[in-house]
N, C-alpha and C positions, 0 to 999 in steps of 0.2 A: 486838785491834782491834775496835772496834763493828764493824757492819755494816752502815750507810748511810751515804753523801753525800749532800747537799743542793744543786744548782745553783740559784737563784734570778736574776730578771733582776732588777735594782735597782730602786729609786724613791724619789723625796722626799719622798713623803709621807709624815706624822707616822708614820701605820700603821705602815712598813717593819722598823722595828727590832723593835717587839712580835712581832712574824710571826717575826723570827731569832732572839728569845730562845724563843718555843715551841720551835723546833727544839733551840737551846742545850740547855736543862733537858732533851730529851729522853736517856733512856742508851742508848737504838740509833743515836744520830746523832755520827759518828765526826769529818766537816768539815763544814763549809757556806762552800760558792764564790759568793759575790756577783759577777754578772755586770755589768759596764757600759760602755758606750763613752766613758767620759770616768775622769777622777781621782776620786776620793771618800772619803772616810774613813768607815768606820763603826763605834762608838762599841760593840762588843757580841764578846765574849770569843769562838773558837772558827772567827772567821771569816775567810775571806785572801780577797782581791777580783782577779781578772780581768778586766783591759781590754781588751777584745777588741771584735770585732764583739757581736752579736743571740745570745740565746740560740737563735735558730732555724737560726746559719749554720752553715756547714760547716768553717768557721774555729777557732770555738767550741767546737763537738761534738770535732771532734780532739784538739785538746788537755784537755778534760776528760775523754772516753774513752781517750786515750793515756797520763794519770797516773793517772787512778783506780785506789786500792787496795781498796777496800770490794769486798762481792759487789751491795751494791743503790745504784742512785743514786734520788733524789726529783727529780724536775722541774719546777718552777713557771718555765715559760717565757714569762707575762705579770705585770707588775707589779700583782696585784690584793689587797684586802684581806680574807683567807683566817685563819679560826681553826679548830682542830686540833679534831676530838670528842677523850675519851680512847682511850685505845689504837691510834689513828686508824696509826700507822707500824707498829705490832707486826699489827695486823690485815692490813695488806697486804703486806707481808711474808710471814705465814701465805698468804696468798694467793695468789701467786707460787708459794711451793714445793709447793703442794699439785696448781698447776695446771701446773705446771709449763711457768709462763709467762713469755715473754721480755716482756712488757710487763701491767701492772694499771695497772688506774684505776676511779674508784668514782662511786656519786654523792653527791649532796653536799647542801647547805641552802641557797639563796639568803636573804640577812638583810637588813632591812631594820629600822624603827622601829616598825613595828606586829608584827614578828614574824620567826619563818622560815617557810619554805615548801618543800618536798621536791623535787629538780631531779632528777628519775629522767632517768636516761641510755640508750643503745640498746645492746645488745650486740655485738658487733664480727663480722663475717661475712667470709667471702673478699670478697664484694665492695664491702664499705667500705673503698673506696679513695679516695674524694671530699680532697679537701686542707684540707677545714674540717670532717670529722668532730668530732665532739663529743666531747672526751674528760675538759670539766673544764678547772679547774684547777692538776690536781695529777697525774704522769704517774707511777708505779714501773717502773724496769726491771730486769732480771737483768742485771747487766753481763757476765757469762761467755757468753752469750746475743748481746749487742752483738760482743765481741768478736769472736766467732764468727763471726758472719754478714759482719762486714768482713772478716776472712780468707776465708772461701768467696767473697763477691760481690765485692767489689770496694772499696776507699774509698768514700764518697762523695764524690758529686762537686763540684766550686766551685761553690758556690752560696749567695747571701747569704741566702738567704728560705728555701729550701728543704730547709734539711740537716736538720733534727727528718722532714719528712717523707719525706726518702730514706731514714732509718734505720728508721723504722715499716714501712715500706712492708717492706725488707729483712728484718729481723726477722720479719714477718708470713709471710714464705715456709715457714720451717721452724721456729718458736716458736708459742704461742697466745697472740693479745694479749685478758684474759681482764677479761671486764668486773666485779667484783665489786657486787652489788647491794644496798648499805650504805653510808648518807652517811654520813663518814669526816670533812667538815668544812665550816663556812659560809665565803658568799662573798658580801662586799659591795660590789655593783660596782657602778660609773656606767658606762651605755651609753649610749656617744657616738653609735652609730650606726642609726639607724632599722632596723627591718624589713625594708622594700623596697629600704634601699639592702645591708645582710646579703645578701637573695636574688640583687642584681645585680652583685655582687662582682667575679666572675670576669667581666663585660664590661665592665670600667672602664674608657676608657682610661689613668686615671692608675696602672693593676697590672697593666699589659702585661710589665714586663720582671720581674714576681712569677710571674705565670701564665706566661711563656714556660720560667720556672724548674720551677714546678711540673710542666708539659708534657714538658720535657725528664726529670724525674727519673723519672714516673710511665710515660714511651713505654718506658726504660731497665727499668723493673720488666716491663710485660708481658712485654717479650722474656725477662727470664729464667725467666718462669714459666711460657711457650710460647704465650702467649694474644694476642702482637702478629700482626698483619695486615697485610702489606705492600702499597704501594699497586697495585701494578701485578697482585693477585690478583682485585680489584675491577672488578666486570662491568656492561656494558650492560641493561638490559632488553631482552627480547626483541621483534621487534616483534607487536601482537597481534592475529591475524585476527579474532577474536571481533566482531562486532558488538555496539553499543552504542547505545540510543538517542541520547542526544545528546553533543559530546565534553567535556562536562565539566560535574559536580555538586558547588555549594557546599553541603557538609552543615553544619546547625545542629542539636546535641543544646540539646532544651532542657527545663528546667521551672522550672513560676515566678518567667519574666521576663516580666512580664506592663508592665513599666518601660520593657524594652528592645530587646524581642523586636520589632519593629515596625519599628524603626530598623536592627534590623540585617538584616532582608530586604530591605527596600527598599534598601539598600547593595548589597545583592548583584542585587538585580532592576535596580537603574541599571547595570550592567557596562554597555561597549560595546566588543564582541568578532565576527571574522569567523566565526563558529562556533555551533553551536548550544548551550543549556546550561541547567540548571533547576536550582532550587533545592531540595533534599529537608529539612526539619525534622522530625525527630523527635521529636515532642511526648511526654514521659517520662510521663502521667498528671500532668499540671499538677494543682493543686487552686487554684489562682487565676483570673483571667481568660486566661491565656494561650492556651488552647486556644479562647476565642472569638474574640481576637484574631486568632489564624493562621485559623481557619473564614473569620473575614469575607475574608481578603488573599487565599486558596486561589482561593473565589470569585469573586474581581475579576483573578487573576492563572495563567494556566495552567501556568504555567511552577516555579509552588509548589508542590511536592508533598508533604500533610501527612498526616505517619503519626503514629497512634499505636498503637505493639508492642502485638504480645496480652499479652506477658510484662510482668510489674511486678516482677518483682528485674535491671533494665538497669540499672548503669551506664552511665557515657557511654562508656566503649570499647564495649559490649553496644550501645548507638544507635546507634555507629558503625558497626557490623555489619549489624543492621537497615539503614542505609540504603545500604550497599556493596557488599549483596547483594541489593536490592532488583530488580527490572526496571527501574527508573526511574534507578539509576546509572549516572553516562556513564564514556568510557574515562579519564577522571582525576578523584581526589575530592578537592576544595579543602575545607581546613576556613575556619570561622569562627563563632568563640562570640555565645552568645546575648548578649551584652551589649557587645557589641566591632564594629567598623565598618571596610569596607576604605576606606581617606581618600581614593580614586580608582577614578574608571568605568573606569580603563583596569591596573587591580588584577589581575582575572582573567587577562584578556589575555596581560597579561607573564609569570605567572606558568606559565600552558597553553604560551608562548612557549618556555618555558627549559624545562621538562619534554620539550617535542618535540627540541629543537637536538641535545640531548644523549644520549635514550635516557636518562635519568636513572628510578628507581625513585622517588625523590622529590627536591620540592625546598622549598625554606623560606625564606622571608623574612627582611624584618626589619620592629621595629614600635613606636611611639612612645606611650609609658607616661602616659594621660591621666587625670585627674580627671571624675565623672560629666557634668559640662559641656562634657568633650570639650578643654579647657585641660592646656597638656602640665606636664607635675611630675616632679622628678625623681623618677628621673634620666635623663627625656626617650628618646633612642633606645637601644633596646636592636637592634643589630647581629650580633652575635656574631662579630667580626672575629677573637677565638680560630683560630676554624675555618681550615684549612689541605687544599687537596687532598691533599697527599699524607700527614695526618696527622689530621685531622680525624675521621677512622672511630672511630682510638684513641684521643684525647683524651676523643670523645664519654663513653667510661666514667668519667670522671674529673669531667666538669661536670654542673651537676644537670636541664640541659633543653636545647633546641637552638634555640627559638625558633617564632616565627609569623609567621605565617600557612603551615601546612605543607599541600604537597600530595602527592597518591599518585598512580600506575600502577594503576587499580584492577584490571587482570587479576593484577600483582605481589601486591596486598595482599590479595585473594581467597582467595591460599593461605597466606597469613600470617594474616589474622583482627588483632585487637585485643582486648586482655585484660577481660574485664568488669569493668572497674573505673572510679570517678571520680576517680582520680591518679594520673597516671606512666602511662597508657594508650599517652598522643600517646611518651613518653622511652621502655618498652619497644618501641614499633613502629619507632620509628627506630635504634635500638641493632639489633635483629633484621636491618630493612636493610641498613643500613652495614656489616655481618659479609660480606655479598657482594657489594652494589651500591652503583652511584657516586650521591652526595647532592651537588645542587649546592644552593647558597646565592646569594640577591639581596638583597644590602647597602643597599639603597634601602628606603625605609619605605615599607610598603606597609600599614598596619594600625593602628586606635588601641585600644590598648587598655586599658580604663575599672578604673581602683583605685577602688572604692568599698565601706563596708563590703556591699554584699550578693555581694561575689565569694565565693567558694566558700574562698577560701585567703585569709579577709581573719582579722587578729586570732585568730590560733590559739591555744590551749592548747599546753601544754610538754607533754599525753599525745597532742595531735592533729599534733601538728610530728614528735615522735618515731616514730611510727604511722605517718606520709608517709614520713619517710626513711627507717625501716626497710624500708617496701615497694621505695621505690627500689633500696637498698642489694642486697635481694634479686633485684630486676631484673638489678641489676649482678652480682651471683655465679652465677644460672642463665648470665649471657650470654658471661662470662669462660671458665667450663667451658664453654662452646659452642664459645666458639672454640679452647681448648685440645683440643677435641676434631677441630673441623675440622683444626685444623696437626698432628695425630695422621693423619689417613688414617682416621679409625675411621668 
């Protein structure tokens, strides 16, 4: 018997069939199961079609992992148009056994009419666990590997969206899913979906009942890995004698917003609040007019406090520091970006409001996704209605950010710090919180915030996108062992 299966999801396009004769002609490839939820005939020796749900469900997965004879299957679980380099199966194959791995996957060649282009992919860590990892379009597993791991853990569970990722996930406990770093083959794809709508994925409401899927598979994972958090372990802030100049400071990290920077203090200086409270900017060594900018507002306004660090290697976690440890920080530190506006005087307010009610270590908004004219674009409010008290903590590892306008406990976040970095600063501090203290959320838009190219995360590179989420990704594995450490007693 060869030694690969082919599971493919179908499609009408002309493509389709040339992509199942590369496989045909291949002599490692023993079947190929065309998946589809309707009737279909296809036209190409070697291949027998299952009608079934999604190659993603749990419906699907079962019965292709409960007949399979081969030791390796190939997964292309999106309909796309994908050509094979040579030896593209025998190389990952080698790869598998050498890694002794329950899952490979490679990178690949994006194709197009003027050419290809090199899609290097991230390597896979404990804590890539996100549900849109990047793996390709083309997945190898060790089936003895699969089987295994549903015998130890458990089936997977009924889920129509979510069963490729319960199995990863599973697999990844006691397997290496082993990223090989060799395109293995081109892919020419139409993408239907914008960037910014890609990033707001997981708070659509029309993928609630996908993400409730995901939520449920991925809460099911921690626990068996020992890294879930129940909610009733999660604690108040203490309350904090320390004195404080005033009780609350909206930090701005900034440099060369010399566009925006204007607009967004003065948002923050119209607050109208029973309490006292100032605004700290951390001017980064602007080399624009920025820094004349805030000189001239400082001096018209006392309540602006403009620093610039002695130190010139800050990111903006590193400005956030500077200004959290400043004298001039009050007992809670609201952010808000240099380019971004709160859409009401009474912003601060509610937000110092909810912070106090509850003894909360933080809390976090929600915020409406505008164009530089302040005109809203999709996809308008980003909410994060995801979020769950009693499940929220844990999910958090799973989604890529938690939202804005966030605020802190500054005596909390004092012993915590933020990472000197410019991404994923605000997602490591809150992830750290959430590990012991309760995070409340206000589902009201309190915040506009501006997509235009001079944002910081606008029009990335495929080596600057990969570079973000592997930083993440490692967020998420230091923070996982944290907690597996905490539920240890160590």
């Amino acid at each position: 018997m060869k030694p690969l299966t082919v599971a493919i999801s179908y499609s009408p396009e002309p493509f389709f069939e040339k992509i199942l004769l590369e496989f045909v002609k291949s002599d490692l490839v023993e079947n190929i199961i065309v998946i589809s939820q309707e009737d279909i005939h296809v036209n190409v020796p070697g291949c027998s079609i299952l009608t079934t749900g999604t190659l993603l469900s749990q419906e699907t997965l079962e019965i292709i992992f409960g007949n399979i004879r081969t030791k390796y299957l190939v997964l292309v679980s999106e309909p796309l148009h994908i050509s094979l380099e040579p030896d593209a199966l025998k190389n990952i194959m080698e790869a598998s056994a050498y890694a002794k791995a329950g899952i490979v996957y490679t990178d690949f060649y994006n194709e197009d009419k003027q050419g290809r282009d090199l899609h290097p992919l991230n390597d896979y860590q404990s804590g890539s666990v996100r549900d849109d990892f990047d793996f390709g379009a083309m997945m190898l597993f060790f089936v003895p590997a699969v089987k295994n791991t549903l015998e130890k853990y458990g089936p997977v569970p009924h889920v129509k969206f979510a069963g490729l990722y319960a199995i990863r996930l599973k697999v990844s406990i006691d397997y290496p899913v082993y990223h090989l770093n060799e395109p293995l083959y081109s892919v020419i794809k139409k993408d239907s979906a914008s960037g910014i709508e890609k990033i707001f994925n997981y708070v659509d409401p029309r993928n609630v009942v996908v993400q409730k899927e995901m939520e449920t598979v991925f809460t099911d994972y921690l626990k068996k890995i020992n890294a879930y958090v129940p909610p009733h372990c999660l604690r108040d802030t203490a309350r904090e004698s320390q004195l404080f100049p005033v009780e609350a400071s909206v930090i701005i990290p900034v440099r060369n917003r010399e566009a925006t920077i204007a607009e967004a203090v003065k948002s923050a200086l119209s607050q109208k609040t029973d309490f006292s409270f100032n605004i700290i900017v951390v001017d980064n060594h602007s080399t624009d007019r920025t820094t004349v900018v805030l000189s001239d507002l400082a001096r018209e306004h006392s309540a602006l406090k403009h620093i610039i660090p002695a130190r010139t290697d800050l990111g903006i976690g590193g400005c956030w520091n500077e200004a959290m440890y400043s004298k001039n920080c009050g007992r809670y530190a609201v952010q808000l970006d240099s380019d971004d506006l709160y859409n009401s005087p009474h912003t601060l307010a509610k937000i110092v409001r909810t912070l106090r009610e509850g003894n909360y270590a933080m809390a976090i908004g929600s915020y409406t996704i505008v164009n530089f004219d302040l005109e809203e674009i999709q996809p308008g409010l980003i909410d994060h209605r995801e979020w769950t008290d009693e499940n929220g903590h844990n999910n958090a590892l799973r989604i890529n950010g938690l939202g804005a306008p966030r605020a802190f406990d500054t005596g909390l976040m004092r012993t915590i710090g933020f990472l000197n970095v410019s991404y994923g600063e605000d997602y490591a501090a809150a992830l750290r919180i959430c590990r012991e203290y309760r995070i409340k959320r206000i589902y009201e838009s309190l915040y506009l915030c501006r997509r235009w190219p001079g944002n910081t995360d606008a029009a990335l590179a495929i080596v600057d996108t990969n570079r973000n989420d592997a930083f993440k990704d490692k967020v998420r594995t230091d923070e996982i062992l944290a907690r597996q450490k905490m539920n240890r007693g160590d």
